[in-house]
C-alpha positions as CSV (number, residue, x, y, z in Angstrom):
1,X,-24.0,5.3,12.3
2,X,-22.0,5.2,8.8
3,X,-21.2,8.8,7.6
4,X,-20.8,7.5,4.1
5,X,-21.2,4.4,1.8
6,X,-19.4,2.5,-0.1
7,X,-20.4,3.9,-3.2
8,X,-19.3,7.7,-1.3
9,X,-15.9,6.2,-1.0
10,X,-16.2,4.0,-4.5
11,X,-16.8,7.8,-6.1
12,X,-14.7,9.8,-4.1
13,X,-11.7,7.3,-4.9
14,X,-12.5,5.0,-7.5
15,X,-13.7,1.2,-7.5
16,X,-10.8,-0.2,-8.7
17,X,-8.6,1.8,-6.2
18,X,-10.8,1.1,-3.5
19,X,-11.2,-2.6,-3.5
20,X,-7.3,-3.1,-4.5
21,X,-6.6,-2.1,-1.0
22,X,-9.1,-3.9,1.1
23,X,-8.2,-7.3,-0.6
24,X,-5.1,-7.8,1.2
25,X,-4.8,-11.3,0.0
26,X,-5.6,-12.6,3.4
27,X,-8.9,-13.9,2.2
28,X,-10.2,-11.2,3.8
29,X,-13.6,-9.7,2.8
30,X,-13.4,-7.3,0.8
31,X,-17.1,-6.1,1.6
32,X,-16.0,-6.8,5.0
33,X,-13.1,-4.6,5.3
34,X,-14.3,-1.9,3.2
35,X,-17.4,-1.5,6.3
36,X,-14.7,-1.9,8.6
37,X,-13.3,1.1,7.3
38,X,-16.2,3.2,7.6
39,X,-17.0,2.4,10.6
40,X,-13.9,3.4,12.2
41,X,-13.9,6.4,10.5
42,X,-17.1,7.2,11.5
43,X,-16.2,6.4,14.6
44,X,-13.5,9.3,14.9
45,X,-15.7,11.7,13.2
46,X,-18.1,11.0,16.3
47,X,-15.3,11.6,19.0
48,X,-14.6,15.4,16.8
49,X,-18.0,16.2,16.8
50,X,-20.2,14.6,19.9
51,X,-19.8,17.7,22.1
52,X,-21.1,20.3,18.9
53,X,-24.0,18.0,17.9
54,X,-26.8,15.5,19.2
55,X,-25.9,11.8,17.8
56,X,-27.0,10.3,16.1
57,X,-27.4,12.8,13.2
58,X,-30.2,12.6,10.7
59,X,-29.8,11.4,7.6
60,X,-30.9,14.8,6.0
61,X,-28.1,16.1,8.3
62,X,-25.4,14.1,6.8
63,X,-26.5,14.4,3.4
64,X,-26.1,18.4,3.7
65,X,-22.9,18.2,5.2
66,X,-19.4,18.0,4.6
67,X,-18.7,14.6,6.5
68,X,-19.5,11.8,3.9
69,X,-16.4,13.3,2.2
70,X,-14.2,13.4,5.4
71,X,-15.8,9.5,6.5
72,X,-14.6,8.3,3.1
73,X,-11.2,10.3,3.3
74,X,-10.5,8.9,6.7
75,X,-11.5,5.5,4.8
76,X,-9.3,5.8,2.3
77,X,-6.4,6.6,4.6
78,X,-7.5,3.8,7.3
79,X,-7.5,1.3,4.5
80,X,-4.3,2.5,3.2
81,X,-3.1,2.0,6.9
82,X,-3.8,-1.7,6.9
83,X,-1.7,-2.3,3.9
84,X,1.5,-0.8,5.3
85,X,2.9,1.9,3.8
86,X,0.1,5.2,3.2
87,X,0.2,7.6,0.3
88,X,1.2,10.9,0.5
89,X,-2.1,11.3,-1.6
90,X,-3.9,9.4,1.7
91,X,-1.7,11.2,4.0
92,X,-3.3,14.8,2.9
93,X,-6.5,13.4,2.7
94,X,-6.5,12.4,6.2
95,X,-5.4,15.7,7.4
96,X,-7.5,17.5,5.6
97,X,-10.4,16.1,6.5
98,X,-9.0,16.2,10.5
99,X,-8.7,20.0,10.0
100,X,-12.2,20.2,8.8
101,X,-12.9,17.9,11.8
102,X,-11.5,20.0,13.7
103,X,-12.8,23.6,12.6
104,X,-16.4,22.1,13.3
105,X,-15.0,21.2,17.1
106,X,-14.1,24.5,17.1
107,X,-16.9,26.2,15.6
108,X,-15.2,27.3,12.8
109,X,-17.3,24.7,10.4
110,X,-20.4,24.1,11.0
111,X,-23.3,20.6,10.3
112,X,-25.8,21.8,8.3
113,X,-29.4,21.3,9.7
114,X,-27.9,19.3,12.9
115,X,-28.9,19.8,16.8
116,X,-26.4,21.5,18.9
117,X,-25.7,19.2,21.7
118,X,-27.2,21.3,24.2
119,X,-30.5,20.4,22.2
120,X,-32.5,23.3,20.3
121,X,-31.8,25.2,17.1
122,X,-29.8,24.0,14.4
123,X,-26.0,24.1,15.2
124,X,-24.0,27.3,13.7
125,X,-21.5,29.0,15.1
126,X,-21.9,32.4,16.9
C-alpha cells in the first residue's frame, strides 16, 4: 500500500525537482525509481504505525490524514539519498515527518477515521 502518488510528491515538491533526482543518468526509470521511492517510504511509515492501526488503511483513511505528506517527504529525502549528497531542505523534511511519525506511535497524533490495531472504534488517543 502507497501512502501517496506521484502527483502528492510532484505537488508537494515540484515536477521538475522531482524527476531531476530520480534520473540519475543510469538509464534508470524514472517512473521506476520515483515508485521505488514511495514504496520504501511507505514502507517505514508502516513499521511507525502497524502497532496504532489495522493495515492496510482505507483509502478514505489516508486521504484524511497527515501521511501522504510524510510518504512524499520521506520520498523526497529517500530519492535525494540515492543521489549522494541530501539537502538540508530534505534533511528537515525527513525529520519532520519522523517526528510526526513518531507522535502518532506515541499517541500524540492521531489517523483520522483508521481502526486501532486492537480492532474497534476509530483510533484517537486517550
Amino acid at each position: 500500500m502507497s501512502y501517496c502518488t506521484r502527483d502528492d510528491l510532484f505537488r508537494q515538491y515540484g515536477t521538475e525537482a522531482v524527476v531531476a533526482l530520480a534520473d540519475r543518468g543510469a538509464g534508470d526509470d524514472v517512473d521506476q525509481v520515483i515508485e521505488t521511492a514511495i514504496s520504501e517510504a511507505s514502507k517505514r511509515i508502516d513499521a511507525y504505525i502497524a502497532k496504532k492501526v489495522t493495515l492496510p488503511l482505507d483509502q478514505s483513511a489516508i486521504s484524511a490524514s497527515s501521511l501522504p505528506w510524510a510518504c512524499a517527504a520521506l520520498a523526497y529525502a529517500w530519492l535525494w539519498a540515492k543521489v549522494g549528497d541530501v539537502s538540508e531542505y530534505a534533511q528537515d523534511q525527513e525529520r519532520a515527518a519522523v517526528k510526526h511519525l513518531q507522535d502518532i506511535a506515541s499517541d500524540r497524533a492521531a489517523i483520522p477515521a483508521a481502526s486501532s490495531a486492537a480492532g474497534g472504534a476509530p483510533y484517537a488517543p486517550d
